[in-house]
N, C-alpha and C positions, 0 to 999 in steps of 0.2 A: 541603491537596491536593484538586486536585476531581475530579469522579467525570470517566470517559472513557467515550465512546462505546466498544460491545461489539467491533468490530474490533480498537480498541486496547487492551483487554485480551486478547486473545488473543494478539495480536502479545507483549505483555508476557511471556507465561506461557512465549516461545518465548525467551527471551534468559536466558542464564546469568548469573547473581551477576556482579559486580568486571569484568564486562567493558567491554572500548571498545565504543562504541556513536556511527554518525552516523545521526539522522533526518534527509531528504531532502522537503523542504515539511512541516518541523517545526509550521507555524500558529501557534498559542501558545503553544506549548511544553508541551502536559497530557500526552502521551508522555512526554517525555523528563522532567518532574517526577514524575510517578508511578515510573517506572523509576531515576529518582534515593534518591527516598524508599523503593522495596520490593526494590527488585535492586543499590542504591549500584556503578549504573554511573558509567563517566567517558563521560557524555554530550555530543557536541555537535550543535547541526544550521544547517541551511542552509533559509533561507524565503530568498520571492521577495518577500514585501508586507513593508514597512518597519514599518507599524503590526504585522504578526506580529513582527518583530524586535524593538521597542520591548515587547511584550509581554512576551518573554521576559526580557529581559536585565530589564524590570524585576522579575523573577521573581529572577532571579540565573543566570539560563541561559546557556551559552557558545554563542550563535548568530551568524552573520554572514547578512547581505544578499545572495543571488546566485542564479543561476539554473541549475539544474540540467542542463540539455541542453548549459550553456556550459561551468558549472564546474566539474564532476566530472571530467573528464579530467585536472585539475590534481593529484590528488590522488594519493599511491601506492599501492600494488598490496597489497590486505592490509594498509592502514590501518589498516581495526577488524576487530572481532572480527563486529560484527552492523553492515550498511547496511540502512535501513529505508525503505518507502514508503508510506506510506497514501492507499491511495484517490488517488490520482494518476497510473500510469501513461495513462489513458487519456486523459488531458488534455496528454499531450506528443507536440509534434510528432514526435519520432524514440522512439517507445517503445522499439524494439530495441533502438540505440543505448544508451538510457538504462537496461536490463536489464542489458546489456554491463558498462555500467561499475559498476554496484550489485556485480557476482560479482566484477570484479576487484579493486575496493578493499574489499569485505571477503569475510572471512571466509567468512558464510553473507550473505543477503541475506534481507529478511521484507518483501514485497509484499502486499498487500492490492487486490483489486481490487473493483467490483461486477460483476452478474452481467447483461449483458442477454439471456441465456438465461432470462432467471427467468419462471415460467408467467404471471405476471400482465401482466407486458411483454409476450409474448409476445401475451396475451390483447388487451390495448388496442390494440394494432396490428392486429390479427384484425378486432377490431370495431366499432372508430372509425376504422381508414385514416388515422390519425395518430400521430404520432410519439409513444412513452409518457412518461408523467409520473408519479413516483412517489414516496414519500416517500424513499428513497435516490437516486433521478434526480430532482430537484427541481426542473428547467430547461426551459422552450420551446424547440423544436429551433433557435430563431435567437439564443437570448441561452448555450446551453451551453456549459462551457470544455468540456466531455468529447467528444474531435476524432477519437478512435478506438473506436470501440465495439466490444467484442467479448464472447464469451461464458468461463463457465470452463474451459471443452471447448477454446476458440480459446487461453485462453493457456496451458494442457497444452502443447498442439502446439506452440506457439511456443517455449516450455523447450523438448520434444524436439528439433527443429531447432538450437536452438542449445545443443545439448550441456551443459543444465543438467537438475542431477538434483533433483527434490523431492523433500524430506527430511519433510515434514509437510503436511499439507494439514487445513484446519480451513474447513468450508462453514457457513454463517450463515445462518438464515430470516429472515422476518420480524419473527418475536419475539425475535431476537436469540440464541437458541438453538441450538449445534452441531447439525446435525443429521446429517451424513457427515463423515467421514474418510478417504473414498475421491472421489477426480473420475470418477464412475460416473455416467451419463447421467440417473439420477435425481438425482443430486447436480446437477448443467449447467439440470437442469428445476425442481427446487426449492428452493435456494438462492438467497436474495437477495446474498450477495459472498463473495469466498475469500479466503481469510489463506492463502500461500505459504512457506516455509521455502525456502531455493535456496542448495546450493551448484554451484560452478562444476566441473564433473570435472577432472582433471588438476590 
């Protein structure tokens, strides 16, 4: 089993024993093996890169090829128990959309996003008048897939608006270290990404 980035333990720590579980740009499948091996979910997920696919299954993963803005509507309502996202909504064309359908086909939903509220971004833009680069934003503003940028403060509001209630919220520094549990403007300023818990009201 290999070690996961700090996101993805945290996502972990939010998902109950024996449940269904779909991750949603699964990549290698280190989510959903780690969650196999310490939570004996029935995990499946959905990547978009074929070489991700090929990874997992040769892992022994239950993954399919497809693409999430297209494919999740396919799916029913309360599918799983946990729909997961990591580190991706910002890279989709219709985020809303794709928020949409995470609450409706499961259960709770567990997003991850980064922060580009975070003081260091904040700072390089300030001071170079160019677009930030950083060890979690790792991208030239002309090669990045991340097509909507926003802050944790932006995707609060965005839940509120669409009548999704967060159930947890877990804020990540730099060091990889929780350091709020509240999206409190100090959390939006010094947080480098948020780990989401979301269910749907009603």
């Amino acid at each position: 089993m290999v070690d996961i980035r700090d996101d993805l333990k945290l996502i972990a720590e939010m998902v109950e024993p024996n449940s269904r579980v779909l991750d949603v740009g699964c990549g290698d499948g280190a989510l959903l093996d780690h969650l196999s091996h310490t939570k004996n979910v029935d995990g499946r997920g959905i990547e978009l890169s074929m070489d991700g696919v090929r990874q997992c299954v040769a892992h022994g993963l239950s993954v399919i090829q497809g693409d999430a803005e297209t494919d999740l509507k396919d799916y029913p309502a309360e599918a799983f128990d946990y729909v997961i996202l990591g580190q991706t909504l910002q890279a989709m064309k219709q985020p809303r959309d794709v928020l949409e359908m995470l609450c409706r086909i499961g259960r709770r939903a567990i997003v991850s996003v980064p922060n580009f509220g975070y003081w260091r971004v904040r700072m390089q833009l300030m001071l170079t008048g160019r677009m930030p680069v950083t060890e979690k934003l790792g991208y030239q503003w002309w090669e990045t897939p991340n097509i909507h940028f926003c802050t944790l403060r932006d995707f609060v509001v965005l839940t509120e608006e669409m009548g999704i209630t967060i159930e947890q919220t877990r804020i990540i520094n730099r060091a990889g270290r929780v350091t709020s549990h509240a999206h409190s403007g100090f959390a939006n300023l010094l947080g480098e990404q948020g780990v989401f818990l979301l269910r749907r009201n009603g």
